[in-house]
C-alpha positions in Angstrom: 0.0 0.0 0.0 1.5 3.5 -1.0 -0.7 5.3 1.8 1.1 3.8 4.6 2.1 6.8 6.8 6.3 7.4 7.1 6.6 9.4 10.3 6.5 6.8 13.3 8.3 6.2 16.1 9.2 3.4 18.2 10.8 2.4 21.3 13.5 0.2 21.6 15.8 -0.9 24.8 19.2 -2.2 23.9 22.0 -3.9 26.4 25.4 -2.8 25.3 28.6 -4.5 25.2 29.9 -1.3 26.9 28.3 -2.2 30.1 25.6 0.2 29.7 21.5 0.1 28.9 20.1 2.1 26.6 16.6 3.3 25.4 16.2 5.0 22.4 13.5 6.1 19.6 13.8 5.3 16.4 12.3 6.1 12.7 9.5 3.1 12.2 9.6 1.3 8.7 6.6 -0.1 7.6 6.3 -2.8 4.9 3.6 -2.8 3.1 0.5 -5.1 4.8 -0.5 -8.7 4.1 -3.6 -9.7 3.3 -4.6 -10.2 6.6 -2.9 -7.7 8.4 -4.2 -3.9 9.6 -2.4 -1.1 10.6 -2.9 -0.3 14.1 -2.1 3.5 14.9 -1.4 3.0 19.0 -3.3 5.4 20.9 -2.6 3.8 24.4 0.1 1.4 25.5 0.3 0.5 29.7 3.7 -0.1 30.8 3.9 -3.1 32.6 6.4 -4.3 35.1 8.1 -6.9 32.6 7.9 -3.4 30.3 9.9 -2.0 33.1 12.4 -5.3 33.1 12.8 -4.9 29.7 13.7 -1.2 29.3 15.9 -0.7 32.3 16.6 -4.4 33.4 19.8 -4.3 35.5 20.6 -0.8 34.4 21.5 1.7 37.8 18.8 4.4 37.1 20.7 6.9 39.2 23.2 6.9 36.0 20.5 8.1 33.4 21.8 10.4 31.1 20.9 11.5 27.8 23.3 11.0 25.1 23.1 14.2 23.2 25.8 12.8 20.3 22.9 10.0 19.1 21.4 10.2 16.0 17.8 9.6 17.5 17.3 10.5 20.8 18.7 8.3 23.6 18.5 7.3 27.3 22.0 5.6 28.5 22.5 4.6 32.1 25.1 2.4 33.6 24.4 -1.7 34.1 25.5 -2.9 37.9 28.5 -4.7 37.4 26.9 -7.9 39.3 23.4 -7.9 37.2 25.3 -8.0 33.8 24.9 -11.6 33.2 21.0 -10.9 33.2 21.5 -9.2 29.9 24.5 -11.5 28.3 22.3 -13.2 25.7 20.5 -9.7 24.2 23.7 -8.0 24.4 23.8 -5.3 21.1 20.3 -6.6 20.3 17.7 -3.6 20.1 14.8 -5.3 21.8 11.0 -3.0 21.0 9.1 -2.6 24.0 5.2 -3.0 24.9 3.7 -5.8 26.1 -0.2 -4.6 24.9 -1.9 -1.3 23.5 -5.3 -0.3 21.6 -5.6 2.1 18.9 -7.2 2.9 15.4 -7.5 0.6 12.1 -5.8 3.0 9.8 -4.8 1.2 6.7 -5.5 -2.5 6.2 -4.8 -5.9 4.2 -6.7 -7.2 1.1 -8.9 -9.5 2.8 -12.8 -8.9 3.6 -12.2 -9.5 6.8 -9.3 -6.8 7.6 -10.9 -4.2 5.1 -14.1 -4.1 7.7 -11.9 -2.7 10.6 -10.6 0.1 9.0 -11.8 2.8 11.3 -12.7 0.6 14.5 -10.7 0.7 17.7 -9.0 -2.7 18.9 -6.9 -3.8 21.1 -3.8 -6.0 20.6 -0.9 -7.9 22.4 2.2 -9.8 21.5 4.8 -6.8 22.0 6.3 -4.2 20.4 3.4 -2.0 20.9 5.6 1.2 22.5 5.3 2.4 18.5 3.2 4.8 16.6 1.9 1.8 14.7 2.1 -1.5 14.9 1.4 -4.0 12.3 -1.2 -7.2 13.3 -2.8 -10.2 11.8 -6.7 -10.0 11.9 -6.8 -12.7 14.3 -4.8 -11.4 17.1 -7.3 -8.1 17.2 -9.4 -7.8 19.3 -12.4 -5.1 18.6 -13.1 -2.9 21.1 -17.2 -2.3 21.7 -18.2 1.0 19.3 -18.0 4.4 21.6 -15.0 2.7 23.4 -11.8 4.5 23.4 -8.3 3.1 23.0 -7.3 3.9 26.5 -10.2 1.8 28.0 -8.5 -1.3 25.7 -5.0 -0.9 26.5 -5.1 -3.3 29.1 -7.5 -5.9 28.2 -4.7 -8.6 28.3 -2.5 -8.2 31.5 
């Protein structure tokens, strides 16, 4: 689809090799949708405490600092020496965050099916939802009762 927006954002928590955490945004790039898929514009997104795991893990909070040099903007803080090995296996691995969200159908696959909830609210899990849109299968949405607002969905599955 050629009118898939280009401005989005998303989160993303990476474990250095330098001993550090760090939490950045960065452009989104979209592909274009399968048949089955919709475009969800997030609206709402709860952080949860694994969100919290994830996106600061063993990294000593009283070290946050902003990285002014990074190309997109960036949260660094210092990992405690003894809570490295928690990390070991995603080091240099930029890992999205958001468990869950809601938003708005704004573009959407071929299919019948994902062409009739262009417009509707729903609410989706299955991570990577701390975005300005996600991309999901049909299946895995689940629509949100008319007059409901993304916010009231954004925690239907934790």
């Amino acid at each position: 689809m050629s009118d898939l927006p280009t401005d989005g954002l998303a989160l993303f928590s990476t474990a250095s090799g330098d001993g550090t955490m760090k939490v950045t945004l960065d452009p989104q790039v979209l592909a274009p949708l399968g048949d089955d898929e919709l475009l969800v514009r997030v609206e709402a997104t709860p952080i949860n405490p694994s969100d919290l795991g994830l996106l600061f893990g063993p990294g000593d909070v009283s070290t946050a600092r902003v990285d002014s040099s990074a190309a997109n903007p960036t949260l660094v803080m210092d990992v405690f020496p003894h809570m490295a090995r928690m990390v070991a296996a995603r080091l240099d691995q930029p890992m999205p965050v958001g468990n869950e969200g809601a938003g708005t159908v704004v573009a959407a696959g071929a299919s019948a099916e994902a062409q009739a909830l262009i417009g509707r609210v729903v609410a989706t899990f299955g991570g990577a939802m701390c975005r300005s849109y996600r991309v999901v299968r049909v299946a895995d949405a689940m629509v949100l009762p008319e007059g409901a607002s993304a916010r009231e969905g954004a925690s239907l599955t934790v």
